[in-house]
C-alpha positions as CSV (number, residue, x, y, z in Angstrom):
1,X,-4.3,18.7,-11.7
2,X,-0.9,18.2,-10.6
3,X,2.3,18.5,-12.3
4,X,4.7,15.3,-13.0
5,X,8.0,16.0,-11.8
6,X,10.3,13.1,-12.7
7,X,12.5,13.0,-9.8
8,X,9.2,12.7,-7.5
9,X,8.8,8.7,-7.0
10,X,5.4,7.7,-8.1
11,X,3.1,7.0,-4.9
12,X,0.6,4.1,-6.0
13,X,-2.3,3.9,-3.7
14,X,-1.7,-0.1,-3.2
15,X,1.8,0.3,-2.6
16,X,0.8,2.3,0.3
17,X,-1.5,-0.2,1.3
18,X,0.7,-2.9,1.5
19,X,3.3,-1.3,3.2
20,X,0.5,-0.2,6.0
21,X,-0.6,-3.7,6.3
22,X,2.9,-4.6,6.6
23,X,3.5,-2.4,9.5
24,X,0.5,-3.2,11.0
25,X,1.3,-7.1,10.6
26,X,4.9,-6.4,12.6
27,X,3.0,-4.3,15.2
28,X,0.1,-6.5,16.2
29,X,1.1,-10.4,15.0
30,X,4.6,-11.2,15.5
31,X,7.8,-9.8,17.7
32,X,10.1,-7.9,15.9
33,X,11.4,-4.8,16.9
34,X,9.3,-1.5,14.9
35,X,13.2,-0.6,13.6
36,X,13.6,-3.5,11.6
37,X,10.2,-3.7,10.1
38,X,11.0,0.9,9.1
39,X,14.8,-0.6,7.9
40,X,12.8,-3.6,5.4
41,X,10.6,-0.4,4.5
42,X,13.6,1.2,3.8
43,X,12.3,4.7,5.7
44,X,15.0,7.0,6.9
45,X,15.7,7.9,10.0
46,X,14.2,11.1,11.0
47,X,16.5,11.8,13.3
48,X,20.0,13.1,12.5
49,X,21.8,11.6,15.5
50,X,20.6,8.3,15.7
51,X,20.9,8.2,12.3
52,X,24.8,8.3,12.2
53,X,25.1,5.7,15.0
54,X,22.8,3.5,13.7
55,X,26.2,0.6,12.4
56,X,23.8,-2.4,11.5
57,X,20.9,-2.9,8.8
58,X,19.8,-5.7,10.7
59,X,20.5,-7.5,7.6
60,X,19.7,-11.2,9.0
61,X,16.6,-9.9,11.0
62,X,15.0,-8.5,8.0
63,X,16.0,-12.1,6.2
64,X,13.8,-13.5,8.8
65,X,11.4,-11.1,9.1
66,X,10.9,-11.3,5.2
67,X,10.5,-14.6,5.2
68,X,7.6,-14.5,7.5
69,X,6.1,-12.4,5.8
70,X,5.8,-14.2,2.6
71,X,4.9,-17.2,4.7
72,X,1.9,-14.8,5.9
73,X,1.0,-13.9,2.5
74,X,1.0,-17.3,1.2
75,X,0.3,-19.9,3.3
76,X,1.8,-23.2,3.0
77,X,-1.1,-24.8,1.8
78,X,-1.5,-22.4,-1.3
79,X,2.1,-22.6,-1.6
80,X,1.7,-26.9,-2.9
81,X,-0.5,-25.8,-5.6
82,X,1.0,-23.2,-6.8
């Protein structure tokens, strides 16, 4: 058994799922570039350098991006009945 440590954050195995289909939706359905989809993840940077020039969060991108997204989650069809 493993400990709790209360600054850990709590890994939920559908949470991980999501975010993989997520990233997997970016790569393979529509044409954004693989930095905005790890920026709407909110995953750091591994590496230090391009870390500190990176200037933008791609702020309107991930509007867009986001709102495909929930367009590809719930179609407009199941949108009117809802």
């Amino acid at each position: 058994m493993t400990a709790f440590h209360p600054l850990q954050p709590l890994r939920h195995p559908l949470l991980s799922a999501l975010q993989w289909a997520f990233r997997d939706w970016v790569a393979e359905e529509i044409n954004y570039p693989g930095e905005v989809a790890e920026v709407a993840l909110a995953h750091a940077i591994p590496n230090k350098v391009e870390a500190a020039y990176r200037r933008t969060d791609f702020l309107e991108k991930r509007r867009a991006l986001m709102s495909d997204w929930g367009a590809f989650c719930i179609p407009a069809k199941l949108a009117a009945v809802a």
